[in-house]
C-alpha positions in Angstrom: 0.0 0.0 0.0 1.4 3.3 -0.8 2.2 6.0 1.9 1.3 9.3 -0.3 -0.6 10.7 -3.1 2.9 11.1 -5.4 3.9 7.7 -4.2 0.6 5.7 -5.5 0.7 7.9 -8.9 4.3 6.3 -9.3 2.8 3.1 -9.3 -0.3 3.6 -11.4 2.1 4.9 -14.2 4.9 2.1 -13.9 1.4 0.1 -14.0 0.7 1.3 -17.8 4.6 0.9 -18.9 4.7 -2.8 -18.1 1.9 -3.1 -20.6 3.8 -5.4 -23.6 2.7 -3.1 -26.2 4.9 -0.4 -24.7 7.6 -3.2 -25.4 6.5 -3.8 -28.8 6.5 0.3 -29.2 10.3 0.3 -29.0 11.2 -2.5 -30.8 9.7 -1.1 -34.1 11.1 2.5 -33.4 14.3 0.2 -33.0 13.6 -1.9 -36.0 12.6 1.2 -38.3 15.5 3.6 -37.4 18.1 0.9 -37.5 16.9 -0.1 -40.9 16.8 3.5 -42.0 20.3 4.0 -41.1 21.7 0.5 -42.5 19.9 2.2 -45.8 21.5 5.3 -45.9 24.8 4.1 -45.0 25.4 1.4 -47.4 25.0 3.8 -50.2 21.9 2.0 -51.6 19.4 5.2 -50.9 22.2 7.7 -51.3 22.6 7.9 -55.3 19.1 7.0 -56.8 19.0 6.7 -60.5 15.9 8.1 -62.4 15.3 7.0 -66.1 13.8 9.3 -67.9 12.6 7.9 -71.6 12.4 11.3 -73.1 16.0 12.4 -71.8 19.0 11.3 -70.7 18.4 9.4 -67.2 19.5 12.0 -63.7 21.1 10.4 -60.5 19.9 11.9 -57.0 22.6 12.5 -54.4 21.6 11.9 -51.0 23.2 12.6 -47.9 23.6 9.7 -45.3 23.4 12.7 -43.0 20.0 13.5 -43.9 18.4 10.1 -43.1 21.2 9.9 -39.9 19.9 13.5 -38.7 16.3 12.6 -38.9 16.7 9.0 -37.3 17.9 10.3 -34.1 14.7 11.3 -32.6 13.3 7.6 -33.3 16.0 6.6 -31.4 16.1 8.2 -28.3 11.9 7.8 -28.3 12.3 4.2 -28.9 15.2 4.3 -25.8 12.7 6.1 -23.8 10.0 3.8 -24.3 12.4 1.0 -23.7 13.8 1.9 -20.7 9.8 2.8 -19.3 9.4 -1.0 -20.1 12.7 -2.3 -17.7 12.5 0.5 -15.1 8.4 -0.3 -14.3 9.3 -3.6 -13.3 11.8 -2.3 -10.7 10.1 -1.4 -7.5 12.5 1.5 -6.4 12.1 2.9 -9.7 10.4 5.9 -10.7 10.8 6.6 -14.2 12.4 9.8 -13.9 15.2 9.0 -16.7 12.8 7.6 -19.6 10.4 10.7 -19.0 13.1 13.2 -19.2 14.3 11.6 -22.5 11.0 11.3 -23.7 10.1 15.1 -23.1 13.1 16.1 -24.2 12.6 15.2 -27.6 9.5 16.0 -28.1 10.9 19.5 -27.6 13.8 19.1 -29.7 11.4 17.9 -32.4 8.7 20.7 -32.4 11.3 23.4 -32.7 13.2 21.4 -35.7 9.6 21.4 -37.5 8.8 24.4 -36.8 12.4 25.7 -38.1 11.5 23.2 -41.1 8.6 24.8 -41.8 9.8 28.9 -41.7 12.8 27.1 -44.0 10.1 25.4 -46.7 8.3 28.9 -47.1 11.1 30.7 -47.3 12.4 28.5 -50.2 8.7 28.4 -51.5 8.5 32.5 -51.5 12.2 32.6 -52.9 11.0 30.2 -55.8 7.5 31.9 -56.8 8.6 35.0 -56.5 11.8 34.2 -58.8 12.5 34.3 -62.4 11.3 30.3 -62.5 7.7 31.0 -63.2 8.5 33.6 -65.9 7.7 31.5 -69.2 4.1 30.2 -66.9 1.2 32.0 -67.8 -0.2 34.7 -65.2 -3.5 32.6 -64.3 -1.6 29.5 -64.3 1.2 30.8 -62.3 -1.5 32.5 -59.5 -3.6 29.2 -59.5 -0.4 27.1 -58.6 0.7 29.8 -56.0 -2.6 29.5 -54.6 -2.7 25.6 -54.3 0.9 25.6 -53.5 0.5 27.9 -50.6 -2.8 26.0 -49.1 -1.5 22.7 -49.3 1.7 23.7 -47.9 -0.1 26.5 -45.1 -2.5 22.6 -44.4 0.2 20.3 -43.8 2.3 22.6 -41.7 -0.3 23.4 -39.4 -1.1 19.7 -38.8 2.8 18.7 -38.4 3.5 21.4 -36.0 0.0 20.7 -34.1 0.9 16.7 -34.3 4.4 17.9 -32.3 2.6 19.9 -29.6 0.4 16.8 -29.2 3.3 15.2 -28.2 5.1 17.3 -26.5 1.7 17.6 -24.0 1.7 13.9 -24.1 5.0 13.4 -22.6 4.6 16.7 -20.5 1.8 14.8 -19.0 3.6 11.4 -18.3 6.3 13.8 -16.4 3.5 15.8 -14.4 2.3 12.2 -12.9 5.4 11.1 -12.0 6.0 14.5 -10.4 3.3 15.5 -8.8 -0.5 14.2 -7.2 -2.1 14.8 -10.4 -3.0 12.1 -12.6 -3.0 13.7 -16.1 -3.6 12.4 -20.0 -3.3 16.1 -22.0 -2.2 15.3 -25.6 -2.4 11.9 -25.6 -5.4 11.3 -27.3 -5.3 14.3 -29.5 -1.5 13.0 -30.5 -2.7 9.5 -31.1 -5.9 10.3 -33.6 -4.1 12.8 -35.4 -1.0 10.1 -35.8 -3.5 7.8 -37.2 -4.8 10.1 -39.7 -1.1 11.5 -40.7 -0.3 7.4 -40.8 -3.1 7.5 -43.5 -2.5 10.4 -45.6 1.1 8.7 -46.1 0.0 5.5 -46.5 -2.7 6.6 -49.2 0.2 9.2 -51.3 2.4 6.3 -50.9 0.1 3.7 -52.8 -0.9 6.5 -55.8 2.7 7.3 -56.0 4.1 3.6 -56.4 3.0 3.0 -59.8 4.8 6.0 -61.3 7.5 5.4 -59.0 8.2 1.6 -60.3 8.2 3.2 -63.4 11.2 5.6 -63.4 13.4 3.7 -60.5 14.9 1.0 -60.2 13.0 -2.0 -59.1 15.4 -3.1 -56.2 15.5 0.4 -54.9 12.2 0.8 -55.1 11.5 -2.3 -52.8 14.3 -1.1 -50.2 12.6 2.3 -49.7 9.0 0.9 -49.7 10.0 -1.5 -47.2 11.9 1.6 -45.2 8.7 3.4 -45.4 6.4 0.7 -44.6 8.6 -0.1 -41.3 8.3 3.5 -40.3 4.4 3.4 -40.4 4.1 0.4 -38.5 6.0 2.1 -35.8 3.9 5.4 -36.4 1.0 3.1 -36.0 2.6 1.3 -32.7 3.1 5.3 -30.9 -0.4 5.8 -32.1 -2.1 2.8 -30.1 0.1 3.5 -27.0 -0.5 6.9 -26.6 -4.6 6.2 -26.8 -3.9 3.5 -24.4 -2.6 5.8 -21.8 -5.1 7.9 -22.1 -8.1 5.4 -21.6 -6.2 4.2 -18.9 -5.8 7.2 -17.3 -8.8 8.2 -17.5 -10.5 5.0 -16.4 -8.3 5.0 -13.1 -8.9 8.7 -12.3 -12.2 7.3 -12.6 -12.4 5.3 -9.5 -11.0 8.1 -7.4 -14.3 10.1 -7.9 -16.0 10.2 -5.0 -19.6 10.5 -5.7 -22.4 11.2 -3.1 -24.2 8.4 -1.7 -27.7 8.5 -2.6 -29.9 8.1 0.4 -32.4 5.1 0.6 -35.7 7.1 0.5 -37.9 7.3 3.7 -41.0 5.7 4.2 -43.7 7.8 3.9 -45.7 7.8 7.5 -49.0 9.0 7.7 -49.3 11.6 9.9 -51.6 11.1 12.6 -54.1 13.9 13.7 -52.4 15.8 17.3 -55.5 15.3 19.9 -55.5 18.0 22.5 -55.4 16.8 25.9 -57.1 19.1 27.1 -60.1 19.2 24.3 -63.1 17.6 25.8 -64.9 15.2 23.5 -68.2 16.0 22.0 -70.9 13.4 22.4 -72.8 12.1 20.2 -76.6 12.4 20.3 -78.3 9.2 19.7 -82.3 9.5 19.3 -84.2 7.2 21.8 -81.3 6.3 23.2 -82.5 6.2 27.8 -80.8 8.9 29.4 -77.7 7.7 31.7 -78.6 6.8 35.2 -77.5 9.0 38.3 -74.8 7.0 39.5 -74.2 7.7 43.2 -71.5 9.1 45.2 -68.7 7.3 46.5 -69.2 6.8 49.9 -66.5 8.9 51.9 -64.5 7.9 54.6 -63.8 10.4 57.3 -60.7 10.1 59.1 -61.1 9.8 63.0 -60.7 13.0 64.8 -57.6 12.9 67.1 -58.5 12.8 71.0 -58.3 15.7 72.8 -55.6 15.5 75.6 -56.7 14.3 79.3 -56.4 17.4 81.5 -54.5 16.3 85.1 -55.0 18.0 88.0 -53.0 18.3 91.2 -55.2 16.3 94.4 -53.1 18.2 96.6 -53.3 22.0 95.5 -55.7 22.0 92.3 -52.8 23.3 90.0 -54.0 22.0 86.3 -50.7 20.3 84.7 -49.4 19.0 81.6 -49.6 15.2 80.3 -46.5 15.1 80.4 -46.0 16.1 84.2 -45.1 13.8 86.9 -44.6 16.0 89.7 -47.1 19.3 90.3 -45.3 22.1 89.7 -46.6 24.0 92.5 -46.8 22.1 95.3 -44.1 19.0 94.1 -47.1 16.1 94.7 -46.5 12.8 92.8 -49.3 12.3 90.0 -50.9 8.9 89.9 -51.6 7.8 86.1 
């Protein structure tokens, strides 16, 4: 049993992290980033050839620094969520590295797409405002500014409000472990709206694959579909976990609710009419009904009057006495009773 409100919070959130799908969480981050970086590094994603059967065919370079750069937040959130796993099954534990970690990056990610973001519209104003769109007809080139700038205003807002999500969500694993307050903010927002980014890219990436398989090479094509498909299942993985916490969060807040007790009703007593004691009761008159008989009088007892006392008198001089003499007082004469 715990001994304080911070104490039992502990143990309701190391409760959560033992779940195995927080296990299975960090193994795909694992699985997805390491296969990301094997990718980039072995020089296979680096230089992609694209045939072009109008032209002569272009080579992309690549930078193994790009993928490496952009892996390194799966990494640490998958070494976060792994070391939640291990650490809830200590007792003395109480999470405070993992949480950190987690937090952390969920910082470090917000501000690098928010800094992505300023970056692409920067490019994007350079670029329409250039000499590029100069041979473009003027309706043409203000209808593809338009949709440009939409699409790119859309999917910026939701990235950068996907990252607060997070960043909430992991704020709010820290505040439980820190504090008496049980609290789920972001979770659920960050897992629906991970389930809906996890379908946008799943539904651009099966339109795009046909005209993809046809201007890249067929082995390449497999080893980036597989990189991308890996990466979605872990999306899909954070998704689940992060809706998880909050139901369960919300379920055990739940049972610390104290509602009122509702009251078993009363019985209903009828209420019974308040006789006066002192109201004489009316009687009835009855028609030939004989008159009550005198009844006599008790017969009284009188008390017997008390005797009056015997007066004495002395033989010798006459002097009355008392009854409770013995000797006359005047003369000294014994009395005879």
């Amino acid at each position: 049993m715990t001994s304080s409100p911070y104490s039992q919070n502990i143990e309701i959130v190391k409760g959560f992290f033992r779940k195995p799908m927080v296990l299975l969480t960090a193994i795909m981050s694992f699985v997805a980033t390491a296969y990301s970086l094997f990718l980039s590094f072995s020089g296979v994603l680096n230089n992609i050839t694209i045939s072009n059967q109008y032209g002569p065919s272009s080579v992309v370079s690549v930078s193994p620094e790009f993928f490496s750069g952009i892996n390194v937040t799966g990494v640490v959130t998958a070494l976060a969520f792994l070391l939640f796993f291990i650490l809830s099954r200590k007792p003395d534990s109480k999470l405070s590295a993992p949480s950190v970690m987690f937090k952390v990056i969920s910082i470090i990610e917000l501000v690098a797409v928010c800094a992505a973001m300023a970056a692409l519209g920067f490019f994007a104003f350079t670029y329409v405002s250039g000499s590029y769109l100069s041979d473009i007809a003027p309706a043409a080139s203000v209808l593809a500014i338009t949709i440009m700038a939409i699409l790119l205003i859309a999917a910026g807002a939701f990235i950068i409000v996907l990252m607060i999500a997070q960043l909430r969500f992991a704020s709010s694993v820290r505040k439980s472990l820190t504090s008496i307050y049980l609290t789920r903010n972001g979770a659920a927002l960050f897992g629906i709206m991970m389930l809906v980014l996890i379908g946008i890219e799943l539904v651009l990436f099966a339109f795009s694959l046909p005209a993809l398989s046809s201007i890249i090479e067929f082995k390449v094509l497999m080893l980036g579909s597989s990189k991308f498909l890996l990466g979605f299942v872990a999306n899909l993985f954070m998704a689940i976990t992060a809706l998880m916490y909050s139901s369960y969060i919300k379920n055990v807040s739940s049972r610390f609710v104290t509602e009122p007790q509702q009251q078993a009703p009363e019985e209903e007593q009828t209420p019974q009419p308040v006789r006066n004691v002192q109201e004489v009761p009316i009687q009835q008159y009855i028609p030939n009904m004989p008159a009550p008989g005198e009844v006599p009088p008790a017969p009284t007892t009188q008390a017997p009057a008390p005797e009056a006392p015997q007066t004495i008198i002395c033989k010798n001089c006459g002097e009355q006495l008392g009854p409770d003499d013995y000797f006359c007082n005047n003369c000294g004469t014994p009395i005879e009773r």
